[in-house]
N, C-alpha and C positions, 0 to 999 in steps of 0.2 A: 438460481433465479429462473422461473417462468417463462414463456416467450412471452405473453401479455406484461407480465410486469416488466419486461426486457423492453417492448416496447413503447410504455406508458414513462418507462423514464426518458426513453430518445425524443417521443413527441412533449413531453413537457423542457426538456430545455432547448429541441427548436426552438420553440414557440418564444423563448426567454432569449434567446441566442436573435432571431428573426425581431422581438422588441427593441434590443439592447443596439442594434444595426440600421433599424428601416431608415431613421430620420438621415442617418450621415448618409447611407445609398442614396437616399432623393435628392440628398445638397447634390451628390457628385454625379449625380447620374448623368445630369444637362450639361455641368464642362468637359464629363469624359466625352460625351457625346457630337458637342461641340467642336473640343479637340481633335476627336476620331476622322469627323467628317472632315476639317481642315487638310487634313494626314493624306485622305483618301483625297480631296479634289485636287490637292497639289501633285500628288502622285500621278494623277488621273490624266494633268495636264501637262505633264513631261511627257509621258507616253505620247499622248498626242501630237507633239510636235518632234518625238522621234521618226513616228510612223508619218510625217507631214511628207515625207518623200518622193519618190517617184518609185512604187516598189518593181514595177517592170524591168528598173536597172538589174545589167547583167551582172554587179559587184555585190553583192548581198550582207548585210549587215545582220541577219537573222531579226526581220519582222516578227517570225514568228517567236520570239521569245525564249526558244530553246537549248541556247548553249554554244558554244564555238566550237563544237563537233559539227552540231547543224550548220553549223554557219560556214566550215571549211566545205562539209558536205554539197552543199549549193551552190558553192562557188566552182566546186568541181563538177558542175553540171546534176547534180542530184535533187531535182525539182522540178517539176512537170506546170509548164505554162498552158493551157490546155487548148488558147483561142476556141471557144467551142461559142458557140449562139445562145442568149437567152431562153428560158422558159417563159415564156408570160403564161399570167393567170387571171383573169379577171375577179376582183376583190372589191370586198365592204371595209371601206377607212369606217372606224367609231374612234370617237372621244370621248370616253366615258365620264370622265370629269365635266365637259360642256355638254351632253351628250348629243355634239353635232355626229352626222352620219353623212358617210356619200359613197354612192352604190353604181357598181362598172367602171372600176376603177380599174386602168391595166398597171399589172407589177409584175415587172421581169426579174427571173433571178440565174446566176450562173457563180459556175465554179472559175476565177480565172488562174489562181495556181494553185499547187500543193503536196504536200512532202509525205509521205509514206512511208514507214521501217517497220520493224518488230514492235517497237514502243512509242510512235509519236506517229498521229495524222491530225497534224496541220493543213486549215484550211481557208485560202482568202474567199467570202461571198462577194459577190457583187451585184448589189440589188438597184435597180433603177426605179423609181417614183417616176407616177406620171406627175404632167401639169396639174391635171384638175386634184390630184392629191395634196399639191399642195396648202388647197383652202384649207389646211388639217394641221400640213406639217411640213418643212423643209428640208432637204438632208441637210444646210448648215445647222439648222434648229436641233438633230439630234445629237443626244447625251446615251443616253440606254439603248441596246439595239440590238436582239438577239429573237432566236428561234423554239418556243417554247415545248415544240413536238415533233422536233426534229429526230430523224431516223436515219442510219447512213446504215447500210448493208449489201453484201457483195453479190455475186453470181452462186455465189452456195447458201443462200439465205441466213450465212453469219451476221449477225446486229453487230455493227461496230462499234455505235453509238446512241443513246436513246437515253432519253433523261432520267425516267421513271420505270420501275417494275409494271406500274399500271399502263404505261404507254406503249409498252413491249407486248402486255395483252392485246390489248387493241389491236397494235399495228400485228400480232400473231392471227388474231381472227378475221383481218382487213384480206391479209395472203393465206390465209389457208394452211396457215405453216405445221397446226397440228400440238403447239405446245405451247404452255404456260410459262411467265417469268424463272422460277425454279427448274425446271425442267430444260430450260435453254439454257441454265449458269452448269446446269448440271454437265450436259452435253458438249461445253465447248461452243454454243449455238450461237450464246451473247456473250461478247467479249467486256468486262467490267472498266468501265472508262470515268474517269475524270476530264474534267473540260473548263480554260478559262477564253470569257470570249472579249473582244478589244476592238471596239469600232475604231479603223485604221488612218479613215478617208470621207471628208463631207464635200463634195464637191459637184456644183450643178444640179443635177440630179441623181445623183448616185451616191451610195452609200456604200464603202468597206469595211465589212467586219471580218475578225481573224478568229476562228475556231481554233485552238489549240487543244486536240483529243490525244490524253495517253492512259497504256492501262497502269495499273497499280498490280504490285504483288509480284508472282512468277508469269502473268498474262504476259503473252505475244499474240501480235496481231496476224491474220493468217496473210500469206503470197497471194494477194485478190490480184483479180484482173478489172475488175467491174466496180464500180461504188454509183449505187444506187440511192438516190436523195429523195425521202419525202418529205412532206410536212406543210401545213394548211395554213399555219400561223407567223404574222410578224411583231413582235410588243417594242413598242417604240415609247421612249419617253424623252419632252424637252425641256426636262423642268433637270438640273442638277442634285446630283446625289441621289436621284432615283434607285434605290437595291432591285435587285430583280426579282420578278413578279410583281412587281408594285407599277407598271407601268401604264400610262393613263390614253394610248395611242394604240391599236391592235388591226391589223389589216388580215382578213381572213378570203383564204383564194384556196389553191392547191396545186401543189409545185410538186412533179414526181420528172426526176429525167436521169440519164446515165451519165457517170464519165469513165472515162477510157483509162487505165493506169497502166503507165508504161511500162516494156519489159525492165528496164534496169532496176526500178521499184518492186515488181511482182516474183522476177528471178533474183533477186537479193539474197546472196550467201554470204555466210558468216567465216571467221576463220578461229581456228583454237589454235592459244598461247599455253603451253607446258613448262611448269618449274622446272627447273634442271640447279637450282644452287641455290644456298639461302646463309646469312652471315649467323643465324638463328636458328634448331630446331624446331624451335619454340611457334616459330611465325612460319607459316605454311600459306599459299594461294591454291584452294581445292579446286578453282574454277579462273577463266581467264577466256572469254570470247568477244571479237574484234568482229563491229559491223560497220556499215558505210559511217555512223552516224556518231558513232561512240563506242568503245569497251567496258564490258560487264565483268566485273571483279568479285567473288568472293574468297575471305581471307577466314582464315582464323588464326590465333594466337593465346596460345595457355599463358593465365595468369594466377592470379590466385584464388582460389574459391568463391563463390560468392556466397554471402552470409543468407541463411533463411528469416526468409521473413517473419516478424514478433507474430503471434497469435494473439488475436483480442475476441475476446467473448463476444463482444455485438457483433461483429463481424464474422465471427461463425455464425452465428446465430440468423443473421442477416445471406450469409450464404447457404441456410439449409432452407430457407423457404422455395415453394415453389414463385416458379414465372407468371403464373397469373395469380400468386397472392398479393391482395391490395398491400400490405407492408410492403410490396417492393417496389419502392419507386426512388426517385432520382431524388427526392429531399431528404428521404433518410439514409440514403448512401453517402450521399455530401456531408450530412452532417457527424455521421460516423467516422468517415476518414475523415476531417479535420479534426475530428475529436483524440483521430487516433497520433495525428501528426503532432500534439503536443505533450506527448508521452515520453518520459526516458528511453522505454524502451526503443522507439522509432527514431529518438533522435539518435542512439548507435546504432541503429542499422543505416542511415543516412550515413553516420560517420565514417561505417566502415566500407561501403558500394562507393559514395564522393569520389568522381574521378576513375571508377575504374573501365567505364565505356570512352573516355576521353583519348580519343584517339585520330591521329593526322595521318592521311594518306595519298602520294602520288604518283604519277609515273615519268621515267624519263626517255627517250630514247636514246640510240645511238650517238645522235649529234647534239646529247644532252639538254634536246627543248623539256620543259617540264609542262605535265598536263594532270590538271585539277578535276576534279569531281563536277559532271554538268551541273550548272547554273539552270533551272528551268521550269515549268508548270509545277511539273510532279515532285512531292520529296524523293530524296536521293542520300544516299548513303546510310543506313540504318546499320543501328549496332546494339546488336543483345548478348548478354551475357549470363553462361549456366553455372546452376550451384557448385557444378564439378572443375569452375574456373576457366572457360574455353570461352571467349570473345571471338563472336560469329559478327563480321563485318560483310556487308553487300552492297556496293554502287557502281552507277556507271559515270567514266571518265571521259574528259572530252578528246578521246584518241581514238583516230577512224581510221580507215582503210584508206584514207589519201597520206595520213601520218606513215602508213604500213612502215614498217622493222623488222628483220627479223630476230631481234633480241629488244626487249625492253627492261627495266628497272622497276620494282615497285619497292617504292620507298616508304615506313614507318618510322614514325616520333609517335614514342608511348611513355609514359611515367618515366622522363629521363634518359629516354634510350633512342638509340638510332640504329634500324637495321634494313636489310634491303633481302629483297628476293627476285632472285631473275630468272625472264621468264623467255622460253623459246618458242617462234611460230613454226606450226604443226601444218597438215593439211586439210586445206576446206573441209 
């Protein structure tokens, strides 16, 4: 069969397939939607009156979201409160929806604490509105409240954080730094982050939001000393359920200032756990490092083969075009692989993979406390499995360096089975 006739048969049964569905998608579009938003505001509003607290208390409940590593972490002092002064910047409040304006407006902003490791910078803002802002907006009136070109980078001109490839240009040609998006991933320059942010605190005139930055992958973040804050922009919305960039409230000034990051944060060492016994050949831990915040585990464990996957002719077919042939786009891949998922053949391959990543793992210590996989922004605990039957596990545990042992436990329930591998602490 042709590649045109290959793919004159894909677009004629979309297009039958896309008939045969629009009408039930539009009934259910509005009650998933409906429902969705209920899910999200309710959600929205426990937070809110978690973080209703006093987070200056010295007992830490982990505000920032990240796990009872983090939260042991804080409590044993691993959290930098910075008391440091305001930036103010003189700003244009718009409403773009009324499109009131008011111009000389002063907006202070500061860092007043926040956490630092290898994998998590967590950060509380604390932004003050003036009076005359508030012919605009209140801080009880927000809902949405975040920074839409924000840039966080250290004393070696590492990006720690930055929303956009395009924003990393800009703010590249702003400093003189000499290199493009690509070029700084390349180098180690811009550290690839994820970020969920949580307005904490509406009170008076002040607004708290919680930046929660981690990277993803094998990123670490480097030993800074320095974290340097820009960014021009504030979007604020007080209408509910606002998604971000949809925000109808934008204060535009320029906030550039330093913070200081303590030695315990910048000289942060890690320590390595070595296997020494395993109830199991079979189950091996290749990796095992212990920091303030959490331990990083990777496992492996042979099991059976995994089966290859069916070959289907559209989907070769569909994988030999090139990247900028118009065939290749995202409707005819969807409709391919579901085409493919109703197949005999995919349904044994289903049958025989089912369950074989399904796998439970923890640690214990000495005095037998048990510690779970962190709870927290980023995913955590990822398990892939090769055709040669080796299940390659990697997460981190909420077991720190205030936990320290020097033997710990790591326990597996796999398909029926229970086995352990223990593990001995090495040096820094």
């Amino acid at each position: 069969m042709g590649k045109e006739k290959i793919f004159k048969n894909i677009q004629e049964n979309i297009a039958i397939e896309n008939f045969r569905t629009v009408h039930k998608k539009h009934e259910r579009t509005k009650k998933i939607l409906q429902s969705t938003l209920t899910v999200m505001i309710c959600c929205l509003s426990i937070t809110g009156i978690v973080f209703a607290k006093d987070i200056s208390t010295q007992l830490y409940d982990n505000f920032f979201m990240t796990g009872k590593g983090m939260e042991t972490a804080m409590n044993e002092g691993y959290i930098e409160n910075t008391d440091m002064e305001y930036e103010n910047a003189n700003t244009t409040v718009e409403n773009t929806e009324t499109g009131e304006m008011i111009e000389d407006v002063e907006t202070k902003v500061k860092v007043s604490e926040f956490v630092m490791d290898d994998f998590n910078l967590s950060i509380t803002f604390d932004v003050e509105l003036s009076e005359k802002a508030k012919e605009i907006i209140t801080a009880d009136e927000v809902w949405e409240f975040n920074f839409p070109d924000l840039v966080i980078s250290d004393e070696n001109n590492i990006v720690l954080y930055c929303p956009t490839g395009v924003r990393y240009n800009e703010f590249s040609q702003e400093n003189n730094l000499g290199l493009d998006y690509n070029e700084a991933m390349d180098k180690n320059m811009y550290i690839g982050s994820g970020v969920n942010i949580i307005p904490v605190q509406r009170e008076g005139n002040h607004v708290k939001v919680v930046y929660n930055i981690y990277t993803g992958g094998n990123s670490h973040y480097p030993k800074s000393k320095t974290l340097t804050i820009d960014m021009t922009k504030i979007n604020i919305s007080k209408e509910e359920g606002t998604s971000m960039g949809e925000e109808e409230i934008t204060l535009i000034g320029d906030w550039h200032f330093d913070v200081e990051v303590p030695e315990k944060m910048y000289n942060r060492q890690s320590v390595v756990y070595t296997q020494i016994d395993t109830t199991n050949e079979d189950y091996q831990v290749e990796s095992a490092t212990l920091y303030d915040t959490g331990m990083e585990i990777t496992a492996k464990i042979k099991t059976e083969p995994k089966p290859k996957y069916p070959s289907f002719l559209e989907h070769d077919f569909y994988d030999s075009l090139s990247d900028d042939d118009p065939l290749k786009n995202v409707d005819i891949l969807g409709y391919i692989s579901w085409k493919e998922c109703q197949t005999d053949a995919y349904k044994e391959y289903y049958r025989k993979t089912y369950g074989l990543t399904d796998i439970v793992i923890y640690l214990t210590n000495e005095n037998g406390e048990k510690f779970t996989l962190v709870q927290g922004p980023s995913e955590n605990g990822s398990k892939s499995i090769s055709e040669e039957g080796i299940l390659t596990f990697e997460g981190m545990f909420d077991f720190t360096k205030y936990n320290e042992a020097e033997k710990i436990i790591v326990h597996f329930e796999y398909r029926g089975q229970t086995e352990e591998v223990v593990l001995k602490k090495g040096d820094e």
